[in-house]
N, C-alpha and C positions, 0 to 999 in steps of 0.2 A: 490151163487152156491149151490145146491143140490144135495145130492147124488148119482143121477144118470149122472148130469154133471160130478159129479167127475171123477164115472166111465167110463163117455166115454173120458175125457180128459187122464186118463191115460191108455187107453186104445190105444187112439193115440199115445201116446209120448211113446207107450211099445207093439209094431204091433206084437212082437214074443212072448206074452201070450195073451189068450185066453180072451174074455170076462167077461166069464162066471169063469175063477179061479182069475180076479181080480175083481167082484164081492164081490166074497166068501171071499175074501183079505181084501175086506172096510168093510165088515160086521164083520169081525173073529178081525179088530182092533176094533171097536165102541163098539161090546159087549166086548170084555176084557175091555175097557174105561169104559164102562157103569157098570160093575160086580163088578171094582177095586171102586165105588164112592157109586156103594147101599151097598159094605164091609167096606164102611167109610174110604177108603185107597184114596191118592194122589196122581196122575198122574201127570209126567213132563214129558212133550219132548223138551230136548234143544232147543234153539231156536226158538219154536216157544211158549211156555206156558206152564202153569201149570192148571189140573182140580183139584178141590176140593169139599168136602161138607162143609156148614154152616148152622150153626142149629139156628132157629129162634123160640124164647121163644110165650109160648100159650099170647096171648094177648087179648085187646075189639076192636072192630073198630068200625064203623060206617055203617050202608046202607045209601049209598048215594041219596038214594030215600026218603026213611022214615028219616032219621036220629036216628032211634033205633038201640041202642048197640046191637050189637053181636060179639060175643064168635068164636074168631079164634083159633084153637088148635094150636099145637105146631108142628113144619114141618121143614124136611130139604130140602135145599135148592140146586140146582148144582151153581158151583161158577168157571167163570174160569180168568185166570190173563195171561195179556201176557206178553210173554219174553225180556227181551232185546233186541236182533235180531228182533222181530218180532214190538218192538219199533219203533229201528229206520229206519226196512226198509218204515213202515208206514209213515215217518217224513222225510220223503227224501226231498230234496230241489225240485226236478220234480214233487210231488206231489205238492207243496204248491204252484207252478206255474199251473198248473193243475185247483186247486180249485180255485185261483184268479181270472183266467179266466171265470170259471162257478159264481162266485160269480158278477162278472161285467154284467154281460148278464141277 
């Protein structure tokens, strides 16, 4: 799903506002989410996860073409972990019947 799916699914499921202010509603959460993780802060929404940053030390890699070392700087990373809720609704018995099925065929 993409953002603008989004918007139009709850745009459906919510006929009595406008388009255009539940727009401005996915964007006014994503940047708060996106503001709280470049301020190095942690985002949890029950139930569904937590975002985070993780910070990844400068290191050497490889170019996979050449195989000469190069020099990766030091970078943080977005990091997100899900919740329990959002665990087991993934692990539901209907799903693993689901995937059986696509997995036989």
């Amino acid at each position: 799903m993409i953002k603008s799916e989004l918007v139009q699914k709850l745009a459906e499921d919510n006929p009595h506002l406008f388009t255009r202010d539940i727009e401005r509603i996915v964007a006014t959460v994503f940047d708060e989410i996106s503001t709280a993780l470049a301020n190095g802060d942690r985002v949890e929404l029950r139930g569904f996860g937590a975002f985070s940053v993780k910070h990844r030390e400068a290191r050497i890699g490889r170019n996979p073409r050449t195989g000469e070392a190069v020099a990766i700087e030091e970078k943080w990373t977005p990091f997100f972990k899900a919740g329990k809720e959002m665990r087991e609704r993934l692990n539901k018995p209907q799903n693993e019947n689901v995937i059986s099925i696509k997995s036989q065929g």
